[in-house]
KOLKOL-810222 format. One record per residue: x negated, z, y of N, C-alpha, C in turn; residue in one letter. Coordinates in steps of 0.2 Angstrom, whole numbers, padded with zeros to 4 digits, always signed. Atoms other than C-alpha are relative to their C-alpha. Example, Ala and Ser with C-alpha at 12.3 -4.5 7.8 and 13.67 -1.06 7.14 Angstrom:
BEGIN
-0004+0000-0006-0062+0039-0022-0004+0000+0006a;+0004-0001-0006-0068+0036-0005+0004+0003+0005s;
This chain:
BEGIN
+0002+0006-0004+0038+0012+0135+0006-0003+0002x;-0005+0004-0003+0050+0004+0147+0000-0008-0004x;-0001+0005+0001+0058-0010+0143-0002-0007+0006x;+0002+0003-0007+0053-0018+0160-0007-0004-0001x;+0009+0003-0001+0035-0020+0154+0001-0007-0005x;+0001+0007+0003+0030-0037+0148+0000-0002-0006x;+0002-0002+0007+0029-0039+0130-0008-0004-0002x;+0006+0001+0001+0012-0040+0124-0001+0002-0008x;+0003+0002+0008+0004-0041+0105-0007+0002-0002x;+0006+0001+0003-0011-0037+0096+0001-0005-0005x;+0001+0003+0005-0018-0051+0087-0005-0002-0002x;+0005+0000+0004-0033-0048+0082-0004+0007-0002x;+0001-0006+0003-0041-0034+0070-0007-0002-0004x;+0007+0000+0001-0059-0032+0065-0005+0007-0001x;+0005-0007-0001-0070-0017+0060-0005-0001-0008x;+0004-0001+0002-0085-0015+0052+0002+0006-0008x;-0002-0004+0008-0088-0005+0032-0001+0007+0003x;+0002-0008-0002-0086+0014+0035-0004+0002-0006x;+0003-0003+0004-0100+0021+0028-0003+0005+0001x;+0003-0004-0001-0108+0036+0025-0007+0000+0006x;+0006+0000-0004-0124+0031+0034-0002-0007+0002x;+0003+0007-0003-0132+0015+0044-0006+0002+0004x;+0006+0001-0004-0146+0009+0049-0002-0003+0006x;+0000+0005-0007-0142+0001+0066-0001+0007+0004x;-0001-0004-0007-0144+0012+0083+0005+0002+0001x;-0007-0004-0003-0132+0024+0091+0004-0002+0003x;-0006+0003-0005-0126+0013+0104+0003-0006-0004x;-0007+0005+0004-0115+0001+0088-0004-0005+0004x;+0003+0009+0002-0124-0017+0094+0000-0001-0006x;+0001+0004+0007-0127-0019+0077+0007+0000-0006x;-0006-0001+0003-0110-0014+0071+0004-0006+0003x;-0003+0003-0005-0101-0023+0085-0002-0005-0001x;+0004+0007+0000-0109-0040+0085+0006-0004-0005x;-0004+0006+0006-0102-0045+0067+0007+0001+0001x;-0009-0001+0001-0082-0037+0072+0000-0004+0008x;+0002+0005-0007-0086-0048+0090+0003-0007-0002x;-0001+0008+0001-0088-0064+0081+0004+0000-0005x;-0006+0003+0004-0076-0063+0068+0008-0001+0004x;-0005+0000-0003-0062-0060+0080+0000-0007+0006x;+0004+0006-0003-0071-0075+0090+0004-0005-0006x;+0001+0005+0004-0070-0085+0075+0008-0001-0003x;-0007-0001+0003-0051-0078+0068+0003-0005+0006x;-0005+0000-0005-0044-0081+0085-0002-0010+0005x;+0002+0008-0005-0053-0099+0091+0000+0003+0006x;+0003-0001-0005-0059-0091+0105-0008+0002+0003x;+0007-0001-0002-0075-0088+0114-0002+0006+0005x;+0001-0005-0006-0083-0073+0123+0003+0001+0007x;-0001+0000-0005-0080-0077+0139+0008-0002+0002x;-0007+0002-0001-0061-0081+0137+0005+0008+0000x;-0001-0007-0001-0060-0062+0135+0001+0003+0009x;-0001-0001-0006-0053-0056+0152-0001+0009+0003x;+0001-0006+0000-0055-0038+0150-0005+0005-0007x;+0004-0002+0004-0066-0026+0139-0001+0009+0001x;+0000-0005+0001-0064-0008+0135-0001+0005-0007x;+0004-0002+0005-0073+0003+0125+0001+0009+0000x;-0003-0007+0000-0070+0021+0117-0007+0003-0004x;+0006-0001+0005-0087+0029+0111+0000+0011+0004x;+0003-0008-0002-0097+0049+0115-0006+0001+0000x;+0004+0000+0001-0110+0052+0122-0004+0006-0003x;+0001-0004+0005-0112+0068+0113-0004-0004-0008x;-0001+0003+0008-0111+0057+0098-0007-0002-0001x;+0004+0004+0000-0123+0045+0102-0010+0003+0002x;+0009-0004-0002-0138+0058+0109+0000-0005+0004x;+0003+0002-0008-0139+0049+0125+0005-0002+0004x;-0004+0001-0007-0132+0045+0142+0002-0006+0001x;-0003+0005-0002-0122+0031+0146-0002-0004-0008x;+0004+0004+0006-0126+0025+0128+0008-0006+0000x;-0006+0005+0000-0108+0013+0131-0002-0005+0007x;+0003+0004-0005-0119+0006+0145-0005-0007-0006x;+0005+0006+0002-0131-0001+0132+0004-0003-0008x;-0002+0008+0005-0118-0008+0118+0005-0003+0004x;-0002+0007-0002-0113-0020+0131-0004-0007-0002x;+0005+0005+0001-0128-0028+0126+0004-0004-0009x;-0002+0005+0007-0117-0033+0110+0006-0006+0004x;-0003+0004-0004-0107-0043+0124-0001-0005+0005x;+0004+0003-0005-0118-0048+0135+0003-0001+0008x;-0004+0001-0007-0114-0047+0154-0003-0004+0005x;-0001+0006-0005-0117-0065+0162+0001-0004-0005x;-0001-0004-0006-0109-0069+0168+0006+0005-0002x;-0002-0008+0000-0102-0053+0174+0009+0000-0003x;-0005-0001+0001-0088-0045+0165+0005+0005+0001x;-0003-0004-0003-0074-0036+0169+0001+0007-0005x;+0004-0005+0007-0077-0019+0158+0003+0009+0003x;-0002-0006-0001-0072+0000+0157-0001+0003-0006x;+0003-0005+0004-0075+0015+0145+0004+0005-0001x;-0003-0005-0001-0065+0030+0139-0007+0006-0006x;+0004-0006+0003-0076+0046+0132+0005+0001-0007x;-0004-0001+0004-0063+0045+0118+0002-0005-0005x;-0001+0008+0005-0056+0036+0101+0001-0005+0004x;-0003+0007-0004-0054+0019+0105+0006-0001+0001x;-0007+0001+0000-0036+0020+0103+0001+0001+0006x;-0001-0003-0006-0036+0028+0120-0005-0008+0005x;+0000+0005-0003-0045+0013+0127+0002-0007-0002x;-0006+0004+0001-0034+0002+0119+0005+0000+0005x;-0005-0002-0007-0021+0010+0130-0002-0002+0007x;+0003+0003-0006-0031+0005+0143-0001-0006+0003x;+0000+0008-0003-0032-0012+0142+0008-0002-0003x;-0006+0001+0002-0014-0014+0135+0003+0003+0008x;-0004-0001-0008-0010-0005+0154-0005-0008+0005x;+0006+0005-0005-0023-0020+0162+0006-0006-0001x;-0002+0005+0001-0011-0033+0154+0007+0002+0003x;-0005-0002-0003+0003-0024+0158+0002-0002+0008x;+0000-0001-0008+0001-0024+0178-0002-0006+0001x;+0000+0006-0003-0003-0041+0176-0005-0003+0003x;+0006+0002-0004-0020-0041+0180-0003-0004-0006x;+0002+0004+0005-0025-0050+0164+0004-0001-0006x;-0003+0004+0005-0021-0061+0150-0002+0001-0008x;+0002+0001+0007-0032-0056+0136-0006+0002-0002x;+0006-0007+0001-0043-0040+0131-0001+0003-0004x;+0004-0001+0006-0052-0034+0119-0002+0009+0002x;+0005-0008+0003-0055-0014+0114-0003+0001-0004x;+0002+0001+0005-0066-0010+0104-0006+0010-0001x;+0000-0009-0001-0074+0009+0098-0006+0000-0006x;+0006-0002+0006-0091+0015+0088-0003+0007-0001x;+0003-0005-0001-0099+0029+0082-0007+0001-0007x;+0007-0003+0008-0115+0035+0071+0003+0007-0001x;-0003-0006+0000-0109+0050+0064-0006+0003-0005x;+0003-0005+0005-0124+0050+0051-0007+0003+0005x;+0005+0001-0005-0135+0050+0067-0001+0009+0002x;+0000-0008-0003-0133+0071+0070+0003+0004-0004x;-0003-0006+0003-0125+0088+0064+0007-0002+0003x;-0008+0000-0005-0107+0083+0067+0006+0006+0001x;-0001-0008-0002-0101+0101+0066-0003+0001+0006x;+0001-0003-0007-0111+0106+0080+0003-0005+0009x;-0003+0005-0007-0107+0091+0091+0007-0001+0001x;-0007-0002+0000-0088+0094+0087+0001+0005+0002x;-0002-0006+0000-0089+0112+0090-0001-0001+0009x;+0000-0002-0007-0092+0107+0109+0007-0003+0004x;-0004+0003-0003-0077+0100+0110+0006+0005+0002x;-0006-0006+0000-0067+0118+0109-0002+0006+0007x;-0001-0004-0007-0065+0131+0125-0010+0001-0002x;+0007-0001+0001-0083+0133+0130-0001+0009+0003x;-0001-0008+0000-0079+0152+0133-0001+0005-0005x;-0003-0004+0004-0070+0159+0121-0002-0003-0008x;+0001+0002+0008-0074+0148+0103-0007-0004+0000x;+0008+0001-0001-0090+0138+0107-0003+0001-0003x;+0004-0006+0002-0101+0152+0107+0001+0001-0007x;-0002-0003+0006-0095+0154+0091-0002-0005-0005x;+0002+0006+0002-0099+0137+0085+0003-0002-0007x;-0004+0000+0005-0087+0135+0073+0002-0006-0005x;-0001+0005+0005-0086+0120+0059+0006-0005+0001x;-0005+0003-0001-0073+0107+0061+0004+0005-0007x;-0005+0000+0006-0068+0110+0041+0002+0007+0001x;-0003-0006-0002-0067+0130+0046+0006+0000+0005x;-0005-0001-0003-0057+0127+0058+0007-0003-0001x;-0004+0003+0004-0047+0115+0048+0004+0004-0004x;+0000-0006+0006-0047+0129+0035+0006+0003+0002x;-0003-0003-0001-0039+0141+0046+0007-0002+0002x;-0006+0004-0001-0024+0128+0050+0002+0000-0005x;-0004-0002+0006-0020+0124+0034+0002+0008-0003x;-0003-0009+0003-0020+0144+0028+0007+0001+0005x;-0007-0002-0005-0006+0146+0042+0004-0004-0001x;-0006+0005+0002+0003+0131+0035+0002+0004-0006x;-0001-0003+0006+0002+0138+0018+0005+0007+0000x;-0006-0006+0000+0008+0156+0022+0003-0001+0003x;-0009+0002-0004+0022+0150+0033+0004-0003-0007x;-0003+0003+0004+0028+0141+0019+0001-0008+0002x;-0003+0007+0000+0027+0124+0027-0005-0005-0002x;+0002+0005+0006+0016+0116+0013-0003+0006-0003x;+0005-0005+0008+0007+0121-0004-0008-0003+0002x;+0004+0003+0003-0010+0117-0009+0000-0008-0005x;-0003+0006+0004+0000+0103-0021+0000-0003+0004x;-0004+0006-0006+0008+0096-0006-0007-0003+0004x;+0006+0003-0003-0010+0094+0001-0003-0005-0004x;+0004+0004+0003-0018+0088-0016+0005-0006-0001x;-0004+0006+0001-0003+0075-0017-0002-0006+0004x;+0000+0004-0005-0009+0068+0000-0007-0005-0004x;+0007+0002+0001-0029+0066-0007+0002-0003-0007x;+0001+0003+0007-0023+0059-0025+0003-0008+0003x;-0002+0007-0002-0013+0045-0014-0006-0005+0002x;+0007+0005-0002-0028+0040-0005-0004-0001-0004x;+0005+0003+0002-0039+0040-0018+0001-0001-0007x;-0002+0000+0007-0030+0039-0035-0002+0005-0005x;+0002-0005+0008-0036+0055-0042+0006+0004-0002x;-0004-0004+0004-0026+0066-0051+0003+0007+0003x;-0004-0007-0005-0016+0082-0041-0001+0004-0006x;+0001-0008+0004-0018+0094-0056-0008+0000-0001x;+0008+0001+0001-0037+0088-0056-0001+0003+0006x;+0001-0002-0005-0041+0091-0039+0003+0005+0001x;-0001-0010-0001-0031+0108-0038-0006+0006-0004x;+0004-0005+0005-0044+0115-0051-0008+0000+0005x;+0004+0000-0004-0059+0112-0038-0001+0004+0003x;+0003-0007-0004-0070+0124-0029+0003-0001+0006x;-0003-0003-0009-0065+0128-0010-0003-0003+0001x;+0008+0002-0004-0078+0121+0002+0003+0004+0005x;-0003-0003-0004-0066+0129+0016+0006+0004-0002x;-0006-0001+0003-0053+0140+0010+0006+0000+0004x;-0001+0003+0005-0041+0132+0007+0000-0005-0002x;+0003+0007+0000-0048+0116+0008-0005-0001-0005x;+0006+0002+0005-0056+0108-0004-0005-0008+0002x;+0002+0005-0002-0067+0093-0005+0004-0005+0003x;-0004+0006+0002-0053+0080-0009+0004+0001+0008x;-0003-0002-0007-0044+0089+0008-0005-0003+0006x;+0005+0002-0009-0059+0083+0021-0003-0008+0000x;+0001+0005+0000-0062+0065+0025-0006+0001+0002x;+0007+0000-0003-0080+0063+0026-0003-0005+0006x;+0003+0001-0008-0090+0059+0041-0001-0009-0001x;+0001+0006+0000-0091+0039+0043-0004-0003+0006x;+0004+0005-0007-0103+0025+0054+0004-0006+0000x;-0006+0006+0000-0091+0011+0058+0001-0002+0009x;-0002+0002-0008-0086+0002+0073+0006-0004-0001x;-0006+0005+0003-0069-0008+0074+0003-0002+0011x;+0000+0003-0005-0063-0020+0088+0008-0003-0001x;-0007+0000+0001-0045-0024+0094+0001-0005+0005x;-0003+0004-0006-0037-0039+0104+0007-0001+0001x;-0007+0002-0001-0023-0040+0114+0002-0006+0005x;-0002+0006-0005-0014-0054+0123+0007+0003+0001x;-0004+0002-0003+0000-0055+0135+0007-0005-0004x;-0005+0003+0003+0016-0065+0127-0003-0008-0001x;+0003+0007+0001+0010-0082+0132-0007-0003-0006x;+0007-0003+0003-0008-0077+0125+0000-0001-0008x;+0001-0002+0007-0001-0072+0110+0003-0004-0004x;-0004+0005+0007+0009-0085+0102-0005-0008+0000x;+0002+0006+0000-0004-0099+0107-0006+0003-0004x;+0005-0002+0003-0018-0088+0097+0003+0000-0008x;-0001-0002+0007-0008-0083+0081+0008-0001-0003x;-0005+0001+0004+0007-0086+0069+0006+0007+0001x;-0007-0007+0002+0015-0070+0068-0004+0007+0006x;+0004-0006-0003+0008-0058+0082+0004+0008-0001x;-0004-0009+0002+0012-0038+0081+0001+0001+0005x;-0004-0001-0004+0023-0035+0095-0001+0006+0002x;+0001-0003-0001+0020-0020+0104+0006+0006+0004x;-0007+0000+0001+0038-0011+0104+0002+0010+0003x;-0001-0008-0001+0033+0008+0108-0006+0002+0003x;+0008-0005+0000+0017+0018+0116-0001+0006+0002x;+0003-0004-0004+0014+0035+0121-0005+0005-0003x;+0004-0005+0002+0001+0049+0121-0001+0008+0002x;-0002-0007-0003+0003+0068+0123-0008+0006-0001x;+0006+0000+0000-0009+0081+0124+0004+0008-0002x;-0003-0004+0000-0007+0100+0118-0004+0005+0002x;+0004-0004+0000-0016+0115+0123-0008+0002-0003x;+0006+0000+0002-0036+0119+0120+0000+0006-0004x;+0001-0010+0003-0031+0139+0116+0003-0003-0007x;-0002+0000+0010-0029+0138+0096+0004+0006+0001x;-0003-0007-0004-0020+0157+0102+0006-0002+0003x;-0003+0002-0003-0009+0148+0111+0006-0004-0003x;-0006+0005+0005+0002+0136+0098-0001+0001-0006x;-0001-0001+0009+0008+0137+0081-0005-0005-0002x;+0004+0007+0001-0006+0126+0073+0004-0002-0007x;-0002+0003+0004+0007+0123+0060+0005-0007+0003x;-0004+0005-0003+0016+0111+0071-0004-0004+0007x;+0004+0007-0006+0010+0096+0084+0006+0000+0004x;-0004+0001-0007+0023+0098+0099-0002-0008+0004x;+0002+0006-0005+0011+0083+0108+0003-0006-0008x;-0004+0007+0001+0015+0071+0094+0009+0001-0002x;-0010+0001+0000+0036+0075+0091+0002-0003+0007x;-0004+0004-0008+0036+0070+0110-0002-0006+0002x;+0000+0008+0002+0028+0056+0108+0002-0003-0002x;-0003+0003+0003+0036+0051+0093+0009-0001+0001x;-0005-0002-0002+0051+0055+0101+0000-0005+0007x;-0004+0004-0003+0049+0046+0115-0002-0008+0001x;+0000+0005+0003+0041+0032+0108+0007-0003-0004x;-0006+0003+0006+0056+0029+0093+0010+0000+0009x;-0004-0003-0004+0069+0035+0108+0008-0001-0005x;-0006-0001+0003+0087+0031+0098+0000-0008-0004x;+0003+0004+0005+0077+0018+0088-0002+0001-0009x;+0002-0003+0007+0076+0021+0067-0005+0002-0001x;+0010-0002+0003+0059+0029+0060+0000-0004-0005x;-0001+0000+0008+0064+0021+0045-0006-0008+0000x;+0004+0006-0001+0047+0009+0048-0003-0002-0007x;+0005+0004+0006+0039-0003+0034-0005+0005-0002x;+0004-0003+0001+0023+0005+0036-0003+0006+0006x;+0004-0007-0005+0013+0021+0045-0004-0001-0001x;+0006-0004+0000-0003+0023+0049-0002+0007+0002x;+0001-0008-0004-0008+0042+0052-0008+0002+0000x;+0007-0004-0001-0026+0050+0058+0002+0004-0002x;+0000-0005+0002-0026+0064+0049-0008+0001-0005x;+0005-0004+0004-0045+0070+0044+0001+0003-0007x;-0002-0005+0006-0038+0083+0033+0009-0001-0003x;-0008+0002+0001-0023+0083+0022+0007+0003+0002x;-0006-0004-0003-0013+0094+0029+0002-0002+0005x;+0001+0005-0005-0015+0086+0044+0007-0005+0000x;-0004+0007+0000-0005+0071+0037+0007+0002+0001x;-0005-0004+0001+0009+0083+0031+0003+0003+0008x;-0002-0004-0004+0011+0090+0049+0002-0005+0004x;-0006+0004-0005+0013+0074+0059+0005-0005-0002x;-0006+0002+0001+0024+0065+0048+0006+0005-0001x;-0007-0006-0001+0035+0081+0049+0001-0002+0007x;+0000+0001-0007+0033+0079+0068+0004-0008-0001x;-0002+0007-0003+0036+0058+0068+0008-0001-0003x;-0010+0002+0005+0053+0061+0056-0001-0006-0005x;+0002+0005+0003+0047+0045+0047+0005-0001-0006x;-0006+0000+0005+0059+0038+0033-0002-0001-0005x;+0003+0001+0004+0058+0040+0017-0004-0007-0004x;+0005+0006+0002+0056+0022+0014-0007-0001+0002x;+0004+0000-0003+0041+0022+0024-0007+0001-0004x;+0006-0001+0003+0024+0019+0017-0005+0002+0004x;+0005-0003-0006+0011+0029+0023-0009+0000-0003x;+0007+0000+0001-0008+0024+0025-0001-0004-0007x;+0002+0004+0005-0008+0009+0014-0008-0002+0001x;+0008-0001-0003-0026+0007+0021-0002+0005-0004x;+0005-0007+0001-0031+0023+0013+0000+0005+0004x;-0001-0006-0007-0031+0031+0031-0008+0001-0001x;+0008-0001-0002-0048+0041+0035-0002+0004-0007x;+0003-0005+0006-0050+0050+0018-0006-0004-0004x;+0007+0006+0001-0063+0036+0013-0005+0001+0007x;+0005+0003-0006-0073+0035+0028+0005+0006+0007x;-0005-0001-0008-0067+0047+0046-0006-0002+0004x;+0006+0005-0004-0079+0035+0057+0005+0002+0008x;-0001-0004-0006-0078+0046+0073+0000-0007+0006x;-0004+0002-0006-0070+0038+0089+0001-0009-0001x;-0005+0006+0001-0064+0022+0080+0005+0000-0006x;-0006-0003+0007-0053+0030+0065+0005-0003+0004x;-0006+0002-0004-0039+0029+0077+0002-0007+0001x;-0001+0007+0001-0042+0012+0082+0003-0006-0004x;+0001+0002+0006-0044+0008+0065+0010-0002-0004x;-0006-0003+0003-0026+0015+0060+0005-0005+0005x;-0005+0002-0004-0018+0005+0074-0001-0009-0001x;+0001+0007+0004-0027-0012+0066+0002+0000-0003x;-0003-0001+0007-0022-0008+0050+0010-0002+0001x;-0006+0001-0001-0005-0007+0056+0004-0007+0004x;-0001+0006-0002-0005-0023+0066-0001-0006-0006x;+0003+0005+0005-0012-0031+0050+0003-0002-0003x;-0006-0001+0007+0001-0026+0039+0005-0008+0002x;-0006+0003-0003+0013-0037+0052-0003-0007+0001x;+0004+0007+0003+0000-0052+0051+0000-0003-0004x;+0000+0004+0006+0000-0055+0036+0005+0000-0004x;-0009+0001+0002+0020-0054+0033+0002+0008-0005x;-0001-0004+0006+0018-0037+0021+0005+0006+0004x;-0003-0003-0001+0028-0027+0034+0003-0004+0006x;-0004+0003-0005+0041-0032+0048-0003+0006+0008x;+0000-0007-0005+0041-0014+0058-0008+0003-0003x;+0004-0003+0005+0026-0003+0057-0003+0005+0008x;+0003-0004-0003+0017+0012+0066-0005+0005-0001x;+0004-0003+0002+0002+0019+0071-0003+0007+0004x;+0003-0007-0004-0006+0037+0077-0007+0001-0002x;+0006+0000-0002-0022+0042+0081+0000+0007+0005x;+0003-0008-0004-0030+0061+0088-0007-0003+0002x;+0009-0002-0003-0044+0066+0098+0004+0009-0002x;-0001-0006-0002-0048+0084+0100+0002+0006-0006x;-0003-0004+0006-0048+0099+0087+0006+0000-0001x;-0008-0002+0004-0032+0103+0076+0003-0004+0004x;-0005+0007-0005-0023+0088+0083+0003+0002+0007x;-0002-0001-0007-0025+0093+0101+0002-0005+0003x;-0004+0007-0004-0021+0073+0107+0003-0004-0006x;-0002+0002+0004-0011+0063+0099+0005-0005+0002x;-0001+0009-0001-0005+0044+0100+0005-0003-0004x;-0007+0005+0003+0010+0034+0095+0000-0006+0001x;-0001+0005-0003+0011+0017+0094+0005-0004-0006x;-0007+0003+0007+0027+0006+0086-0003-0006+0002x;+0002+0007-0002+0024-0011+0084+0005-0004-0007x;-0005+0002+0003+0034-0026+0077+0000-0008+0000x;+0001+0007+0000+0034-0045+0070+0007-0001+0001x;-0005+0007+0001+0045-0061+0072+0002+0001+0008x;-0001+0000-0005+0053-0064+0087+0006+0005+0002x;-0008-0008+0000+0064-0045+0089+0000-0004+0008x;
């Protein structure tokens, strides 16, 4: 990120309980509403002070068309609001309204990202996301295709199965000699390796400089952004290594320390986590996914989002100074998102 651009902040974070299942509607109104009005209520503002509005959902996900047409209805549009959409985690329409403040066109935007996951087969509605030629047709499981990543990390030598159950006893406090004794579900995946499916919604507000120090105490300063993208052919790259996030984190960090307070990482599976903290360089002090991260809950097209409120929160509530978040779309971490962020007055 240039130094030229304006400095802008997140200063408000909000997301709904990931849970296995909800009883609201596809298109997140019911989710959305209550992370609306707490961020209404956090920040002493009101709906309509909101200058922009961008939203990251699927309509795959959702079983219908335009279903990001009808959770405006958790917004209400009169009078009219200025509004946009990305087919992707919200973290990506975050980016989008963080380029709207950028350019000067607004003061103060609101992203925000939903998904039912327990609404369908999430294996088959994933598997459409891969070449519709060559692997499709084939219709192949996320956790399998996870499966086959991990096993090519494993025989490379660039982690164990320990190294993976260390990641899952962090997030959840079990025990690494426990969790190695467990059956497969994908080999070499175990349960404890797959973040299950979650229904979640989560909302993000940014401001402008001005915006932001008359909203909040300690805003989270917005210090690095980028996002890359790597090939669809699984054939085509090492899936032991993420090329799209070392270039962003690279050129995000540019000849800035990794040595951050805190990381957020999207990482579904745990091997996952192992591959783009190798990519991000990250320092050893560095705490990773004090949140838990998605192994609790993976709440399709606002995890990401989630990981980059988590990360702004940390610096809200004074528990870190520096802090970083990441976010994927796309099987085997085909997209991948970097965000540095940072309190006090750097």
């Amino acid at each position: 990120m240039s130094t030229n651009f304006p400095r802008i902040a997140i200063v408000g974070f909000a997301h709904s309980a990931n849970v296995p299942e909800s009883t609201g509607t596809t298109n997140g109104v019911e989710m959305l509403i209550p992370c609306f009005n707490k961020l209404y209520a956090d920040l002493g503002i009101s709906r309509t002070d909101i200058d922009f509005w961008c939203s990251g959902s699927s309509d795959y996900l959702a079983g219908r068309a335009f279903s990001f047409i009808s959770a405006i209805d958790a917004i209400g549009a009169v009078p009219p609001i200025n509004e946009s959409h990305v087919e992707m985690d919200a973290a990506w329409a975050l980016y989008e309204a963080w380029v709207k403040i950028a350019t000067g066109e607004v003061d103060l935007a609101l992203a925000y990202g939903f998904g039912k996951s327990s609404a369908g087969d999430m294996d088959q509605v994933l598997a459409l996301q891969t070449d519709p030629y060559t692997v499709a047709p084939l219709w192949p499981d996320a956790p399998s295709l996870a499966g086959l990543q991990a096993r090519a990390g494993i025989d490379a030598g660039a982690w164990s199965e320990a190294d993976m159950a260390a990641v899952a006893a962090r997030a959840t406090g079990a025990n690494v000699d426990e969790l190695l004794t467990a059956e497969y579900v994908r080999e070499p995946l175990r349960g404890s390796d797959i973040a299950p499916y979650a229904d979640a919604a989560a909302a993000i507000v940014l401001a402008s400089e001005e915006r932001a120090r008359e909203l909040v105490e300690n805003p989270a300063w917005i210090t690095g952004w980028d996002h890359r993208i790597d090939t669809p052919n699984f054939g085509a790259r090492d899936l032991t290594r993420s090329p799209s996030t070392k270039l962003a984190g690279d050129t995000v960090f540019g000849a800035r320390s990794r040595d951050v307070d805190v990381a957020e990482i999207h990482a579904p599976y745990t091997h996952q986590e192992l591959i783009v903290r190798n990519e991000l360089g990250l320092g050893e002090r560095t705490q990773i996914n004090p949140s838990g991260g998605v192994m609790g809950g993976n709440a399709l097209f606002s995890a990401g989002l989630q990981r980059i409120g988590y990360a702004a929160h940390a610096i809200h509530t004074g528990q870190a100074r520096t802090a970083l978040a990441h976010a994927t779309s796309g099987p085997l971490l085909q997209q991948n998102m970097v965000v540095t962020l940072e309190g006090g007055d750097n």
